[in-house]
C-alpha positions in Angstrom: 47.6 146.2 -40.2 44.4 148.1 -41.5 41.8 145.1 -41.4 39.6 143.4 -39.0 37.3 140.9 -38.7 34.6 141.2 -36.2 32.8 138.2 -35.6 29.0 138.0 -33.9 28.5 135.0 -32.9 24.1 133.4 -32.7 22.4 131.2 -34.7 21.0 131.8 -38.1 17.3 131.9 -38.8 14.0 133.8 -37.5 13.4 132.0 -34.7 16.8 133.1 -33.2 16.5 136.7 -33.9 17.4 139.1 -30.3 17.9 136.0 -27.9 20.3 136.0 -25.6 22.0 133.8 -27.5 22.2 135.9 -30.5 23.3 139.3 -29.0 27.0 138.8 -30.9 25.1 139.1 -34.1 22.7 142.3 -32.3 25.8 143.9 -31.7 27.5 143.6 -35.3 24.3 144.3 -37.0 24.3 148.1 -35.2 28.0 148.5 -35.7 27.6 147.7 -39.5 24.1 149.9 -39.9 25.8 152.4 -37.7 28.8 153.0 -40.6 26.4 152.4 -43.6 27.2 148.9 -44.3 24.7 146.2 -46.0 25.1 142.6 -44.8 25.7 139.6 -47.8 24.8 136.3 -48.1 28.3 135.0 -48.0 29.9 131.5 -47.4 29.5 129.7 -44.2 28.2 133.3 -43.0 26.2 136.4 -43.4 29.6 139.5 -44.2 29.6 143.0 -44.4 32.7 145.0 -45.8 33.3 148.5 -44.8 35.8 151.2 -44.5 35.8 153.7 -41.5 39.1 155.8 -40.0 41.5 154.2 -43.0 40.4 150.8 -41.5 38.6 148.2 -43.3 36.3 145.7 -41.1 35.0 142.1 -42.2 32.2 141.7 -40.2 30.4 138.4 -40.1 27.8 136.4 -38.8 28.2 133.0 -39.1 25.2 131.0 -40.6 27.4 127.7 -39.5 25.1 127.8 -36.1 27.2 128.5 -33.2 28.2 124.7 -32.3 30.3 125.2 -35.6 31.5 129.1 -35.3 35.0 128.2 -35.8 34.4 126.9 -39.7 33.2 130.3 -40.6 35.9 132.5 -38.2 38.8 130.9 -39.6 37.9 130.3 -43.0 36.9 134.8 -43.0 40.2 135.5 -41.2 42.0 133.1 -43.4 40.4 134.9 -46.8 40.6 138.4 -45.8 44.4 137.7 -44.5 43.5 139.2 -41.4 45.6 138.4 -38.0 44.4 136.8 -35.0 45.3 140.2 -32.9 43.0 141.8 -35.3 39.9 139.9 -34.7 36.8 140.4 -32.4 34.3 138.1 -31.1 31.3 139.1 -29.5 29.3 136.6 -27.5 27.0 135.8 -25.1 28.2 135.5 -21.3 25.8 133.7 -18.5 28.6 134.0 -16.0 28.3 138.0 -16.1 25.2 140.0 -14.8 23.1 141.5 -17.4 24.8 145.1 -15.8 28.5 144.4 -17.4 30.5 143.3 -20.7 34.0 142.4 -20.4 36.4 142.6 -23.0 40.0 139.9 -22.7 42.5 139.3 -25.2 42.6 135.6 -24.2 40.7 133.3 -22.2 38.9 129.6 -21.6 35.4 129.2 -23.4 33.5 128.9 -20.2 31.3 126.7 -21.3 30.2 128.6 -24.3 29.7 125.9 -27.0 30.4 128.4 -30.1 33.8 129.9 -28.0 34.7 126.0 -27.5 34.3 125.2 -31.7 36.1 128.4 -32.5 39.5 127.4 -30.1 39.6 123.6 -31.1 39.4 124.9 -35.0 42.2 128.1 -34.1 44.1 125.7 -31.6 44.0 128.0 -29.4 42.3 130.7 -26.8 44.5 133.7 -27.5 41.7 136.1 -29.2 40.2 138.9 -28.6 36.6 138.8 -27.0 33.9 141.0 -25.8 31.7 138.9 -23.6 28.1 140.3 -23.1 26.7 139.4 -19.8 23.2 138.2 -19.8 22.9 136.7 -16.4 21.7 134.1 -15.1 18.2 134.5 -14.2 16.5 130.7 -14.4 15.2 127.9 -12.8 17.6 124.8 -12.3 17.8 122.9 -15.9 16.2 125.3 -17.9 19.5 127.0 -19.6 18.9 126.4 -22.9 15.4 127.6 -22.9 16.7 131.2 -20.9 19.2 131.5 -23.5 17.7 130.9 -26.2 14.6 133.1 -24.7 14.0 136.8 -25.7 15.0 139.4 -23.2 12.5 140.6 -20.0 11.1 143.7 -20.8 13.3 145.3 -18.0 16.2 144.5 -19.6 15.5 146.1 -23.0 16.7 149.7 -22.2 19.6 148.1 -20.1 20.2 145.8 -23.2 20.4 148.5 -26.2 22.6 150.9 -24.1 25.0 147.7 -24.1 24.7 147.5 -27.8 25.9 150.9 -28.1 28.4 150.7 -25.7 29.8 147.8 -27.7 29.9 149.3 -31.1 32.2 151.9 -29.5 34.0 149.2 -28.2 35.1 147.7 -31.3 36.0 151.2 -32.8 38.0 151.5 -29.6 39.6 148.0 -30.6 40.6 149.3 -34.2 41.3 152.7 -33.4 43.2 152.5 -30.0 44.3 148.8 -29.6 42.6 146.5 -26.8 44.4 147.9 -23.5 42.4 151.3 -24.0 39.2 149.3 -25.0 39.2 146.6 -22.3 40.1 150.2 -19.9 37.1 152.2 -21.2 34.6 149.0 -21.1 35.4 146.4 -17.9 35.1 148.8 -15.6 31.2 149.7 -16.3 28.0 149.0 -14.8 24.9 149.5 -16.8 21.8 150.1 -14.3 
């Protein structure tokens, strides 16, 4: 199968925009700009359509807010017909250092509240994921203001190589199959 759907997951509206907690949506905004697609007010999310390599990608951003991401993942996956195998969340990861992203086929939802809505609506863990660490840098009981806080300036260069290295990632993911994207991307340390 020739389609995708690559989700960003963050939280709709200005005052979210490049947060950590919004660096799923960073990252499919500069692989949809970076192959000429325009994002659409869609249901339950923000969608782009476009073709690149004989493969078509669904990419979306939900507008659900990320405690509800799963509404708008399984109601684009359901739509477009897509498989599970064929999707690709990208989200925010305090357990990783700002340095590294990890990409798993599977796995728990660590915490993350919009991982946690997307595998009670699925019914399960079992789909692809590109975690993008953003560390852990705060005082005791300020989380939610860290994550939903802007990057230091030190971390912008670091931050946009990441972004990069992500949109190759998910043409890795389409083009290769996860093995060979998981391979080319666990293994690096961005300094």
């Amino acid at each position: 199968m020739n389609r995708f759907l690559i989700i960003g997951l963050g939280n709709a509206g200005p005052e979210y925009h490049h947060t950590r907690h919004n660096i799923g949506f960073d990252v499919v905004d500069a692989f949809v700009l970076k192959h000429g697609g325009l994002f659409q007010t869609g249901r339950l999310a923000y969608t782009a359509e476009l073709k690149w390599k004989g493969k078509t990608f669904i990419c979306i951003k939900p507008t659900t807010f990320m405690n509800l991401s799963g509404k708008a993942f399984k109601y684009w996956m359901d739509k477009e017909k897509i498989e599970l195998a064929n999707t690709f969340t990208i989200v925010d990861d305090l357990a990783l250092p700002v340095s590294k992203l990890r990409i798993r086929p599977s796995g728990s939802d660590a915490g993350h509240n919009g991982l946690r809505d997307i595998q009670l609506t699925l019914g399960t863990d079992a789909y692809p994921k590109l975690r993008f660490g953003i560390g852990s840098q705060f005082p005791k009981g300020m989380q939610s203001e860290f994550v939903l806080g802007k990057w230091f300036p030190e971390e912008i260069p670091i931050i946009q190589k990441k972004i990069e290295k992500c949109v190759e990632a998910i043409e890795l993911f389409a083009t290769t199959g996860i093995e060979r994207a998981m391979n080319a991307v666990n293994t690096l340390s961005f300094t």
